[in-house]
C-alpha positions, 0 to 999 in steps of 0.5 A: 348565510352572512353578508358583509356589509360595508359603509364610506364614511366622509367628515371633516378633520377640522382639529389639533393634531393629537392621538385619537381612538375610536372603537364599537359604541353599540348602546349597553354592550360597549364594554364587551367590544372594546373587551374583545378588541374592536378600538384602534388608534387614530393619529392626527398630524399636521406641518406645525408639529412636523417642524419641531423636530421631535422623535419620529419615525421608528422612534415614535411608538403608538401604546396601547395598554389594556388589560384582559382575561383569559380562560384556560383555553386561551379565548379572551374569559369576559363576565357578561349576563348574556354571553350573546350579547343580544338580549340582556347587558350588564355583568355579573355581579362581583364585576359591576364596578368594572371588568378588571383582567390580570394580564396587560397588553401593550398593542395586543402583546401580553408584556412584551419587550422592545429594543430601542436606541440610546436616543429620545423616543416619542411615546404615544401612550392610550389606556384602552383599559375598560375600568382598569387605572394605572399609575406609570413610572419608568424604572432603570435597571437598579430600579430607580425611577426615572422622569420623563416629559410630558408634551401632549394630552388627549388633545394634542401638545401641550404649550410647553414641555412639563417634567414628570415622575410618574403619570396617572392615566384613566380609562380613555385617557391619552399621553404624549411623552418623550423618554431619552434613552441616551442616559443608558448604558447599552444593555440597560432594560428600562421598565414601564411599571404601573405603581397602583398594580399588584402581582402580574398587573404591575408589570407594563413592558420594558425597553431594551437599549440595545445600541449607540445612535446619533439623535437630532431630534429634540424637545422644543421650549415652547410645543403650541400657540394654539391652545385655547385661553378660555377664562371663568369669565368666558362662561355664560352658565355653570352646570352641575353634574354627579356620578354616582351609583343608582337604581335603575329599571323597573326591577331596580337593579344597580346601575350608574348615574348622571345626575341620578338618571340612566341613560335615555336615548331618547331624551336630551339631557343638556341642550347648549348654543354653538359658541358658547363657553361654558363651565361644568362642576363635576362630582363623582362618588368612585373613580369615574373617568368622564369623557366628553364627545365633540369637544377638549376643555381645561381643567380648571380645579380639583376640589379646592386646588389647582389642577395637577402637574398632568392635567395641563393642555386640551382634555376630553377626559378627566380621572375623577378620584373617589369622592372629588370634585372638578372643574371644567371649561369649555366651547361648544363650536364646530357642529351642532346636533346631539353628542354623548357624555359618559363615563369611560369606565366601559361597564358604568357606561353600558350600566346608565352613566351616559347621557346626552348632549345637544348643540344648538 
């Protein structure tokens, strides 16, 4: 006999206007959640951004791009050790880098296809992938690349408008673009490609224009005053942390680690003050896409560079490429108590790279 259980939730929304997700966060079986659909999108708004005038309504689309796996039967084909996911996590072996699937979703549908106006549209882009990358370029229908504009990140609008070509996007990551439809033929059928996929996985979905319409809205100069303006000489400490590859357990098996130790949850990795800014160094071996709980940073560097033309605006997450390096700033103000930080890659998470933050 089951019971249905069910508990009220009440908290604060005290933040910038953004898309958010939120999804199972059950200790070393995320991964297998999030793979079996249990993530949804979440959009906050306020009066501000109401008055920009940007595509709303029917042209304003929530995206959520995942890939999955499907056996013969049609039921979602996943590698766990324990296919009860009870007892034992992890995957087999040929998957512990992460869980790559062959067919891509947009909000559930495998490619699918959706008329739109010859008008700006609002794309509100999440990666719900659990390892998977993308590289997004629209494509006309000569197949000629076509730029588009970036106005949000994971934490809302960016100060102003930044025109780009292509868009990288990790697992967790979240895009806000505007794509004008306008400068199409009725007919056209605009693609979304992922350029680092191969066969089946390079295809996203596509847009097809399918009628004149007039358009109001439109792209303002300037999006937001509010984005924080937090300076090196802000921080009052400088932590270092690596993600890397390891051993864990007694029986020494291959996991992923921060700062060379597995997840503990009853230890407290960091512990910081509220109010404080701080500056994190960070250091991965392989693509790791870190994502902090509770708090958005800047990027201030990658490597010895500047950040790159989409890392603008407030983050709670950053792509971290092969063997790179990164700089983040950041203040820890709302609430005090213990917060996580791990990589978003779902099954590094579940194999140790995870850890835990406390604010004081």
């Amino acid at each position: 006999m089951t019971t249905d259980l069910t508990r009220d939730y009440t908290f604060p929304l005290e933040q910038r206007p953004t898309l958010l997700w939120y999804h199972d966060h059950r200790m070393d079986f995320t991964a297998p959640a999030i793979w079996r659909g249990l993530a949804g999108l979440h959009i906050v708004r306020d009066d501000a951004e109401d008055a920009l005038g940007l595509p709303a309504g029917p042209r304003e689309l929530p995206l959520m791009i995942t890939d999955r796996a499907f056996a013969a039967d049609g039921s979602l084909d996943y590698p766990s050790l324990d296919p009860t996911l009870r007892e034992r996590p992890g995957v087999r072996e040929p998957y512990l880098a992460g869980v790559l699937g062959d067919v891509v979703l947009v909000n559930g549908a495998p490619w699918p296809v959706h008329e739109v106006d010859a008008a700006r549209y609002r794309l509100r882009l999440l990666n719900a992938s659990n390892a998977r990358h993308y590289e997004l370029e629209f494509t006309d229908g000569d197949g000629r690349t076509v730029d588009f504009v970036q106005i949000g990140a994971d934490q809302g609008l960016l100060t102003a408008p930044a025109k780009l070509s292509a868009l990288p996007v990790a697992p967790a990551e979240r895009y806000d673009l505007v794509v004008d439809f306008s400068r199409f033929p009725v007919g056209t059928l605009v693609k979304l490609v992922n350029r680092v996929g191969s066969g089946r996985t390079r295809d996203v979905m596509a847009f097809r224009v399918a009628r004149k319409a007039t358009d109001d809205s439109r792209v303002p100069t300037r999006l937001s005053a509010d984005l924080p303006n937090w300076q090196r000489s802000d921080a009052v400490r400088v932590r270092d942390f690596s993600f890397r590859a390891g051993r864990m357990g007694e029986d020494s098996t291959h996991g992923w680690l921060i700062g060379g130790k597995p997840f503990d949850p009853a230890r407290s990795d960091v512990t910081v003050r509220l109010g404080d800014v701080e500056i994190w160094r960070l250091v991965a071996d392989v693509h790791h896409p870190v994502h902090l709980h509770l708090t958005g940073f800047r990027i201030l560097s990658r490597g010895t560079k500047d950040p790159l033309p989409h890392d603008g605006g407030l983050k709670d997450t950053i792509s971290l490429r092969p063997g790179e390096s990164a700089e983040i700033i950041t203040r820890w103000e709302g609430y005090r108590g213990r917060y996580l930080f791990h990589c978003h890659n779902a099954e590094h998470e579940d194999m140790g790279m995870m850890a835990n933050l406390q604010v004081t």
